[in-house]
C-alpha positions in Angstrom: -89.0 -124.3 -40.3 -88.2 -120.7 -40.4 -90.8 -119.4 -38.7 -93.3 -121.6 -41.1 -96.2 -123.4 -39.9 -96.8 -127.5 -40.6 -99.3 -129.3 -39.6 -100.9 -133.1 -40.2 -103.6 -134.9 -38.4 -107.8 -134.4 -37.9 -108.8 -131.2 -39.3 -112.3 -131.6 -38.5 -113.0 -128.1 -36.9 -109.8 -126.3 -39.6 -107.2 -126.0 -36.4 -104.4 -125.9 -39.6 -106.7 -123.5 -41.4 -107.8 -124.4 -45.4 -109.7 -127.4 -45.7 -111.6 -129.8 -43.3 -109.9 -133.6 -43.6 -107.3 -135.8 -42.5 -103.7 -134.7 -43.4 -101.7 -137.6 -43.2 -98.2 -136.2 -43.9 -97.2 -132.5 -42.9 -98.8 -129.8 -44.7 -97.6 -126.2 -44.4 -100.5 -123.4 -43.0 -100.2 -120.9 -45.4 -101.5 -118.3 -43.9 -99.4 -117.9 -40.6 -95.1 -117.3 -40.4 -92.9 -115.9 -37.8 -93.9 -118.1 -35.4 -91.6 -118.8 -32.3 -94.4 -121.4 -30.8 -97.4 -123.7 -31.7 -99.9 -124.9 -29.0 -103.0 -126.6 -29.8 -106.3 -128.0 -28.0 -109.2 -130.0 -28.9 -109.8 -128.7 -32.5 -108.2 -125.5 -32.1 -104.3 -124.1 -32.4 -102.6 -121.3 -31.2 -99.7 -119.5 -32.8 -97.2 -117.6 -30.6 -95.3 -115.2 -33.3 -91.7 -113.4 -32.7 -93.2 -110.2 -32.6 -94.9 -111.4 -29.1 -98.7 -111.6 -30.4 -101.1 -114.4 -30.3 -102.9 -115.7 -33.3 -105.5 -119.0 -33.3 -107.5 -120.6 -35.7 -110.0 -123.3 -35.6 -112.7 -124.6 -32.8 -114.0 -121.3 -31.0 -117.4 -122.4 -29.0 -116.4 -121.7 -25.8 -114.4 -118.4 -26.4 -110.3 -120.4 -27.3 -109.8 -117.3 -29.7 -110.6 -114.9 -27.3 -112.5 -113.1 -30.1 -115.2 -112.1 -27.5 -117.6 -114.4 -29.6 -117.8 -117.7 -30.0 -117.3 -118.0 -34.3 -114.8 -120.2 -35.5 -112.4 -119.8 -37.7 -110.4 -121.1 -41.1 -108.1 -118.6 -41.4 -105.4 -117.2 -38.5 -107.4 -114.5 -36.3 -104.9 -112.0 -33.9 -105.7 -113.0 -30.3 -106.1 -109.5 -28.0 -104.5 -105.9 -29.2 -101.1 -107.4 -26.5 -97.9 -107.4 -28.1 -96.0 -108.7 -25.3 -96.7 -112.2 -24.7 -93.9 -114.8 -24.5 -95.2 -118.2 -23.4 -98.4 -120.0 -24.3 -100.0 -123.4 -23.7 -103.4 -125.0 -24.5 -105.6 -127.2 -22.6 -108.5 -128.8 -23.9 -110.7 -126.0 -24.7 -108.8 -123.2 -23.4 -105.9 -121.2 -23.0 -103.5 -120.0 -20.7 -100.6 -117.5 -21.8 -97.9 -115.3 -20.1 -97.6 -111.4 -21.1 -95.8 -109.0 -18.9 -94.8 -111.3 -16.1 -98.3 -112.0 -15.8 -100.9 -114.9 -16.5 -103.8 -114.7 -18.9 -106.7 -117.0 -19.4 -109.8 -117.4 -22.0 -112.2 -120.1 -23.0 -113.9 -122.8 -20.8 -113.6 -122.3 -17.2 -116.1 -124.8 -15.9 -113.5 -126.5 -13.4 -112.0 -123.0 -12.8 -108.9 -123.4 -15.2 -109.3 -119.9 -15.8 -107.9 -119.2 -12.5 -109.9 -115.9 -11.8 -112.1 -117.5 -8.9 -115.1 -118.3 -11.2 -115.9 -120.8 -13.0 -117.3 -119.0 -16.3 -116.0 -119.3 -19.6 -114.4 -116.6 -21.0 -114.3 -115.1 -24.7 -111.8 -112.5 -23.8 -108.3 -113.1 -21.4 -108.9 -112.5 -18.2 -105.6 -112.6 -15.2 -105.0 -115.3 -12.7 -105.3 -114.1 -9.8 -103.7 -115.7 -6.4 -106.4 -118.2 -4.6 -108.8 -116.6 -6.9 -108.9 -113.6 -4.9 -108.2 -110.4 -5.9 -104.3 -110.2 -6.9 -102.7 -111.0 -9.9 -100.8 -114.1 -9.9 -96.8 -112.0 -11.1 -93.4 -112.9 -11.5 -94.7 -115.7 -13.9 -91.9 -117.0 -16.1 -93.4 -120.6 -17.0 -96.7 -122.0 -18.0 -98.6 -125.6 -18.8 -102.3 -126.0 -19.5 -103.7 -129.3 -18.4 -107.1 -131.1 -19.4 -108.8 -128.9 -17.7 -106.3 -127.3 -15.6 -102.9 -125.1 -14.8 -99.6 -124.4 -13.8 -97.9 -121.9 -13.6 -93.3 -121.1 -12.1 -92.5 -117.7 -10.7 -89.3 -116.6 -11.1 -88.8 -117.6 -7.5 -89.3 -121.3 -8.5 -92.4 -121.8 -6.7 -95.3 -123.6 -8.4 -98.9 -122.6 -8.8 -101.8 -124.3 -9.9 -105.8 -124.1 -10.2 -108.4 -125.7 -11.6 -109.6 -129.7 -12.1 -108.1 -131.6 -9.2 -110.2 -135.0 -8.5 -107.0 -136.9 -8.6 -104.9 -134.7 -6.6 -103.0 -133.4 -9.7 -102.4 -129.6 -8.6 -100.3 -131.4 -5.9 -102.0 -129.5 -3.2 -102.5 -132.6 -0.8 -106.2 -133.3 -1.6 -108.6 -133.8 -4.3 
């Protein structure tokens, strides 16, 4: 509400900050407002505020916070020096988020979620780049982080997508 934070559930690794428990009815995060969108993973959230920055708090062991370590952390912690991001969705342990028209990945990218043509994990964002070559995925407008991989709409309304596909879930006719 108003920009305010709430939260309820598991907060084993502190994703809502404050104390580790189980919150059964919605507590408010005091230390985060002016947020436009939430997005949370396995043990960790991430806080999209109106002024376009990122902020995250909780589980950081494979580099969600993009605090080019791996420390967790109670309390809300700025993601990145970018000002300009506008969309931003979670997987399970990493994250995927849209500044400038382009895509921007940290944290595990053992199944190549990151989208950058490896499949290292990643403390600080790194850009998606097309077939996980050398150009930047651009003209991004939507995002959604899977398990353990993405998609991503261009403002032509074609669909891209990387990482885990043993089902056929990127839709790419194979698995």
């Amino acid at each position: 509400t108003e920009g305010n934070v709430w939260g309820f559930g598991s907060n084993t690794n502190k994703p809502m900050g404050g104390t580790a428990g189980k919150y059964k009815v919605p507590t408010k995060i005091s230390d985060i407002s002016d947020v436009k969108q939430i997005t949370a993973g396995d043990g960790f959230s991430i806080f999209l505020k109106n002024d376009g920055t990122l902020w995250g708090m909780g589980a950081n062991n494979l580099g969600q916070l993009c605090q080019g370590n791996n420390t967790d952390s109670k309390v809300p912690v700025q993601i990145t020096d970018k000002n300009n991001f506008t969309k931003v969705s979670a997987g399970d342990s990493f994250v995927a988020a849209i500044a400038g028209n382009e895509v921007y990945t940290w944290g595990e990218g053992t199944d190549g979620q990151l989208g950058n043509g490896t499949t290292a994990n990643s403390s600080l964002p790194v850009k998606v780049k097309i077939g996980g070559g050398s150009v930047d995925l651009t003209g991004v407008v939507s995002i959604a982080a899977g398990y353990y991989n993405s998609f991503a709409v261009r403002k032509d309304g074609t669909v891209w997508s990387w990482g885990y596909n043993n089902y056929g879930q990127l839709g790419l006719g194979n698995d």
